[in-house]
C-alpha positions in Angstrom: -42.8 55.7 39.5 -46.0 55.6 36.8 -47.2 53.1 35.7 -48.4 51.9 32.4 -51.2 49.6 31.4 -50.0 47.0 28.7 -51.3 46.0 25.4 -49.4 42.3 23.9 -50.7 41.7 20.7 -49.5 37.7 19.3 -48.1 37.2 23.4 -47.5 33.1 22.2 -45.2 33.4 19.5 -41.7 33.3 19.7 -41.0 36.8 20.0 -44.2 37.3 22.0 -42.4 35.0 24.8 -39.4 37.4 24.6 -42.2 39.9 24.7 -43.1 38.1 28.1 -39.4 37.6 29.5 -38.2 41.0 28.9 -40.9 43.2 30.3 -40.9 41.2 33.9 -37.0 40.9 33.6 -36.5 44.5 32.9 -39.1 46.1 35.3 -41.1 47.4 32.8 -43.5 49.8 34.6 -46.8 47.6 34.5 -50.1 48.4 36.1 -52.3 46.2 34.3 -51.5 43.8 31.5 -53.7 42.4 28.8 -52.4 39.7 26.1 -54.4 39.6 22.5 -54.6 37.1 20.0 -57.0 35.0 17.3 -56.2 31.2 17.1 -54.6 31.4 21.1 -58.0 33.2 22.9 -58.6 31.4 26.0 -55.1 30.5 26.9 -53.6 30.8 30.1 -50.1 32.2 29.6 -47.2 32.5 32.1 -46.6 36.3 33.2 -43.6 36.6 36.2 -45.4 34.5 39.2 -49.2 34.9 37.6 -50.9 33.8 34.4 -52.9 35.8 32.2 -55.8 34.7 29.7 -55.0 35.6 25.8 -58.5 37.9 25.0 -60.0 38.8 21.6 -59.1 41.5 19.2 -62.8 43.2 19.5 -63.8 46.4 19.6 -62.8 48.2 22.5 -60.0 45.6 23.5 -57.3 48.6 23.6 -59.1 50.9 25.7 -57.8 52.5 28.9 -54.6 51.0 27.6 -51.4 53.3 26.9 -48.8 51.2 25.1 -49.4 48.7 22.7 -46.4 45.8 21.5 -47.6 44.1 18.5 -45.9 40.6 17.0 -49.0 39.6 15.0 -47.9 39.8 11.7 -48.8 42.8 9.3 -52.4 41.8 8.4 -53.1 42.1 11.8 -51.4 45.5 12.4 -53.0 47.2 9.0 -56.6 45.7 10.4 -56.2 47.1 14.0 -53.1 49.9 15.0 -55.2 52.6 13.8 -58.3 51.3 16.0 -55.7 50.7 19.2 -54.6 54.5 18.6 -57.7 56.0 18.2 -58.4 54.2 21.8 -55.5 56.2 23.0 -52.9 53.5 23.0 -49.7 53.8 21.7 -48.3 51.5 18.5 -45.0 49.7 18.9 -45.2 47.6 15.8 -42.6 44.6 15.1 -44.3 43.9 11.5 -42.9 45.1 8.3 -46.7 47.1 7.9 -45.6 50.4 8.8 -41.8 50.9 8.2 -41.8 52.5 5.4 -45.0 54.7 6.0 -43.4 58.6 5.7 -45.5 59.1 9.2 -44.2 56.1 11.3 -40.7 56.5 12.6 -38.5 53.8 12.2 -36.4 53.3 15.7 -33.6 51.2 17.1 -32.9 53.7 19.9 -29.4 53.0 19.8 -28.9 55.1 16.4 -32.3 57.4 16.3 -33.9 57.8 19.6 -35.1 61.3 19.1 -37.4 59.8 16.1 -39.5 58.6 19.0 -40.5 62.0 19.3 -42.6 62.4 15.8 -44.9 59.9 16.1 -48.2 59.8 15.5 -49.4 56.6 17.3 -47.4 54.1 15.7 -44.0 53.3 15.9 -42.3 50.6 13.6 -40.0 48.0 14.3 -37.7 47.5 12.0 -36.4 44.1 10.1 -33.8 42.3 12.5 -31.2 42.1 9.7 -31.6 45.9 9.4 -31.1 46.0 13.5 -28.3 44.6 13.8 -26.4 46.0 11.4 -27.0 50.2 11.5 -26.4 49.2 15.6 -23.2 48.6 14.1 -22.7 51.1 11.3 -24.0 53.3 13.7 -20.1 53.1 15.5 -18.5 54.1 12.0 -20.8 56.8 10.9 -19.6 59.0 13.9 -16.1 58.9 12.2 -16.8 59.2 9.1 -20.3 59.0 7.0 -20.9 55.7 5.3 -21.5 55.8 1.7 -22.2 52.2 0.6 -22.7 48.9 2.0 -22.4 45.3 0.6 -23.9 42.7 3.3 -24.0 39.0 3.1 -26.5 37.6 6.1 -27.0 34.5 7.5 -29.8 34.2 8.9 -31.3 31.3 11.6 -34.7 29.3 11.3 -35.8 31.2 14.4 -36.4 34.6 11.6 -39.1 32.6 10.7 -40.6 32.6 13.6 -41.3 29.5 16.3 -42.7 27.2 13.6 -39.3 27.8 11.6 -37.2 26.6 14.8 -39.4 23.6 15.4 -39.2 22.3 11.5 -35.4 22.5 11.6 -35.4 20.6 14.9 -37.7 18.0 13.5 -35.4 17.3 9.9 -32.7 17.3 12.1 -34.5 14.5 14.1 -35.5 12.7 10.6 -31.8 12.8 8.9 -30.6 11.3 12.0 -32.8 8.5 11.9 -32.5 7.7 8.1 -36.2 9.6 7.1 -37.2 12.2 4.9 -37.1 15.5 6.2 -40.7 17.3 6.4 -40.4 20.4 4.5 -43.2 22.8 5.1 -41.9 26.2 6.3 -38.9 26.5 4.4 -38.9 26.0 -0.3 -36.2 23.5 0.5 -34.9 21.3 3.7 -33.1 23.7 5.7 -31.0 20.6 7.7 -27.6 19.9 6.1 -28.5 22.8 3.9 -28.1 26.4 2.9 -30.9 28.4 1.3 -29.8 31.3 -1.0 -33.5 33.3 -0.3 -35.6 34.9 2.4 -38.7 36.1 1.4 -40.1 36.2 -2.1 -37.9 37.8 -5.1 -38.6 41.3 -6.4 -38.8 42.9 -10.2 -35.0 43.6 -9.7 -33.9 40.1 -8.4 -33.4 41.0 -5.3 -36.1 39.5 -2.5 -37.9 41.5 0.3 -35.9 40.3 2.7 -32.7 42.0 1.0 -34.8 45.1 -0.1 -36.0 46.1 3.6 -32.2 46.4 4.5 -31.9 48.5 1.7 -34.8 51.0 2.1 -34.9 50.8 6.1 -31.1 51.8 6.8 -31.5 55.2 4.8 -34.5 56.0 6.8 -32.9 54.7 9.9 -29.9 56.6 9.6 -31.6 59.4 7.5 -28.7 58.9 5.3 -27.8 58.4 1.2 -26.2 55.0 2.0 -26.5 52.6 -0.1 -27.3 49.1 0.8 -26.6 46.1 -1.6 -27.9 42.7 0.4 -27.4 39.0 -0.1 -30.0 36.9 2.3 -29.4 33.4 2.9 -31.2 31.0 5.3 -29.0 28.8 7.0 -29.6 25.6 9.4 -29.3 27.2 12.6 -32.0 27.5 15.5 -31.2 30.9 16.7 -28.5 33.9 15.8 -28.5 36.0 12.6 -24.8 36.6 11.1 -23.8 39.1 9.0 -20.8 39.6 7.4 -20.2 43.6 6.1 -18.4 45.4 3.7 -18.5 49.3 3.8 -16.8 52.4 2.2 -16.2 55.3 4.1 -16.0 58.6 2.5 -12.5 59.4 4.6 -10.0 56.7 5.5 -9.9 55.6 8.6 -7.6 54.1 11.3 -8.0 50.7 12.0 -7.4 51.2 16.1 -10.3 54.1 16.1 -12.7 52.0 14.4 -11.8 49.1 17.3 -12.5 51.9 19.7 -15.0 52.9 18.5 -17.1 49.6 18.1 -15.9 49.1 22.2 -17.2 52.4 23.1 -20.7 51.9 20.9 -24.1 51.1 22.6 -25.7 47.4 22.4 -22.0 46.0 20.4 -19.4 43.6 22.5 -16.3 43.3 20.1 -15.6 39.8 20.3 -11.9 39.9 18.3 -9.1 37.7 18.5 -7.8 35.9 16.0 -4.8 34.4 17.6 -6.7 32.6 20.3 -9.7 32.1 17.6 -12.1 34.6 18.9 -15.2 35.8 17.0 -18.6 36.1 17.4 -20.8 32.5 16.7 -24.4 32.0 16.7 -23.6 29.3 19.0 -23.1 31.7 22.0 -24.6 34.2 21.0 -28.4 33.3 22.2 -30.5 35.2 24.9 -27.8 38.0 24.5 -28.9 41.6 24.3 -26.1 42.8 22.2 -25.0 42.4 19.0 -21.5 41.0 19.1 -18.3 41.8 16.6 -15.2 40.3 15.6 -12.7 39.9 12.1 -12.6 43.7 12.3 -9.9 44.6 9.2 -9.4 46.9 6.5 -11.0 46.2 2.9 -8.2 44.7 0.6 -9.6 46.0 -2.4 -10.8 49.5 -0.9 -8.3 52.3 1.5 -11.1 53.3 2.1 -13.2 50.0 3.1 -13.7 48.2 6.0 -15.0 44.6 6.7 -16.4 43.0 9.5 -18.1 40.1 11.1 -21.1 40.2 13.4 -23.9 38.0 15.5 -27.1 39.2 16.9 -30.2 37.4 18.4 -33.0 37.7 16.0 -35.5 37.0 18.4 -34.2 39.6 21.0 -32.3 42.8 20.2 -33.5 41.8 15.9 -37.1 42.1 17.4 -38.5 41.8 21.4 -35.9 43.9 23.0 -35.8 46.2 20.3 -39.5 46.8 20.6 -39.4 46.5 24.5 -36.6 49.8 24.1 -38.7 52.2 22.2 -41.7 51.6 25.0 -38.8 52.4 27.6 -37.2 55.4 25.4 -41.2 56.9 25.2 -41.5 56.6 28.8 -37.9 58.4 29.6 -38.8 61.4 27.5 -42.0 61.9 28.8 -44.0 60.5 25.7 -45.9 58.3 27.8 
């Protein structure tokens, strides 16, 4: 089998450790490894049974390299992606910098995998809430073609990265003891608390967070569905929920929508209501999969459905996504 030398741009964040876990767990075809950062350089990081030191984003860093996975942030991706692909290295991207660029597909390989195909270097990531949902929507397009969405998430600290899971921790801690939360990451305290906003608020009143979903499932799905999104942070270490609402433009049985969630790629229906069984952040971590349950017909809608689903944010909503589209590129020979 070939093998590939390895770019790992931001290798000591939170999704830079799934980064980590997933390439040694899933025999991801490495010759030679190479971990990148800025603050981290001259770290020693775990890799499988050896340890590799973080290096310098510098000039030449990316050559004789052939696949790049980037978790830096966008500034970091705008500054350097272009230089790693002129070196010959291939983009995966997990930053919002090049979703919506007309000449960067946009892949979760579950629902576009020959988009892997028209690249030009880079290839983005998208947004987690965005993820895991079309892996979802995905299963009800292929009986009939969605024609509008309405999508309430929930989203844990751990979207907001390492330092997002470690502030909830620590106000837990505080409450507990009769302090006053630290609040730092987060506008508000995020323990014993709900926060009706991710990311900042557009022109329209909606925020970026809410917009992505909107814009990224149409070129996802390369599809005129439309996508109305309430985003709301909740206090909860790790595991997005969404709850969905969705109009179909036939009607459709109840039993072939079941099926076809059971028969879809990367979703485990989770749904019984008589023995209480749904999906729940709670077991939901580490899993690849996005998980689904309270699967029922719209009250208001023949032609609606709603259901209820949980997804790692930090795995298939970022690092295993990514870690798919390097696989995808090497099974159709675009490696």
């Amino acid at each position: 089998m070939k093998k590939y030398n390895v770019v790992v741009l931001g290798a000591t964040g939170a999704v830079g450790l799934e980064f980590r876990k997933l390439l040694v767990e899933r025999n991801f075809p490495i010759d030679k490894i190479k971990f990148l950062g800025k603050s981290t350089v001259g770290q020693e990081i775990p890799f499988g049974d050896t340890t590799v030191t973080v290096e310098a984003v510098e000039d030449g860093c990316f050559d004789g390299f052939d696949i790049a996975l980037f978790s830096g942030g966008g500034a970091i991706s705008l500054e350097v992606a272009k230089k790693a692909v002129a070196a010959g290295c291939v983009v995966v991207d997990n930053s919002s910098a090049w979703r919506m660029d007309p000449d960067v597909p946009l892949v979760v390989p579950e629902v576009n995998p020959d988009a892997v195909a028209a690249h030009k270097g880079i290839i983005a990531n998208p947004n987690c809430t965005t993820i895991q949902m079309v892996v979802c929507l995905q299963a009800i397009e292929k009986l009939s073609h969605i024609t509008k969405v309405h999508v309430s998430t929930y989203q844990a600290a751990s979207g907001a990265g390492a330092s997002g899971m470690a502030e909830l921790e620590e106000q837990t801690k505080q409450i507990v003891n009769g302090e006053e939360p630290t609040v730092e990451k987060f506008a508000y305290q995020l323990a014993m608390n709900i926060i009706p906003q991710v990311d900042v608020f557009t022109d329209n009143g909606y925020t970026k967070e809410e917009m992505k979903m909107y814009y990224e499932t149409k070129k996802i799905m390369d599809s005129d569905i439309n996508v109305s999104a309430t985003c709301v942070r909740i206090p909860v270490m790790r595991n997005h929920s969404e709850a969905i609402w969705l109009e179909t433009e036939k009607e459709l049985d109840l039993a072939d929508v079941r099926k076809a969630f059971e028969n879809a790629p990367g979703v485990t229906v989770v749904d019984d209501p008589a023995s209480q069984k749904y999906p729940m952040p709670l077991f939901g971590a580490g899993e690849d999969d996005v998980f689904v349950g309270r699967i029922r017909k719209d009250l208001t809608n023949p032609k609606g459905l709603t259901f209820w689903c949980v997804g790692d944010q930090i795995k298939k909503g970022a690092a295993l996504n990514t870690v798919q589209i390097a696989e995808l590129m090497i099974e159709k020979g675009l490696l």
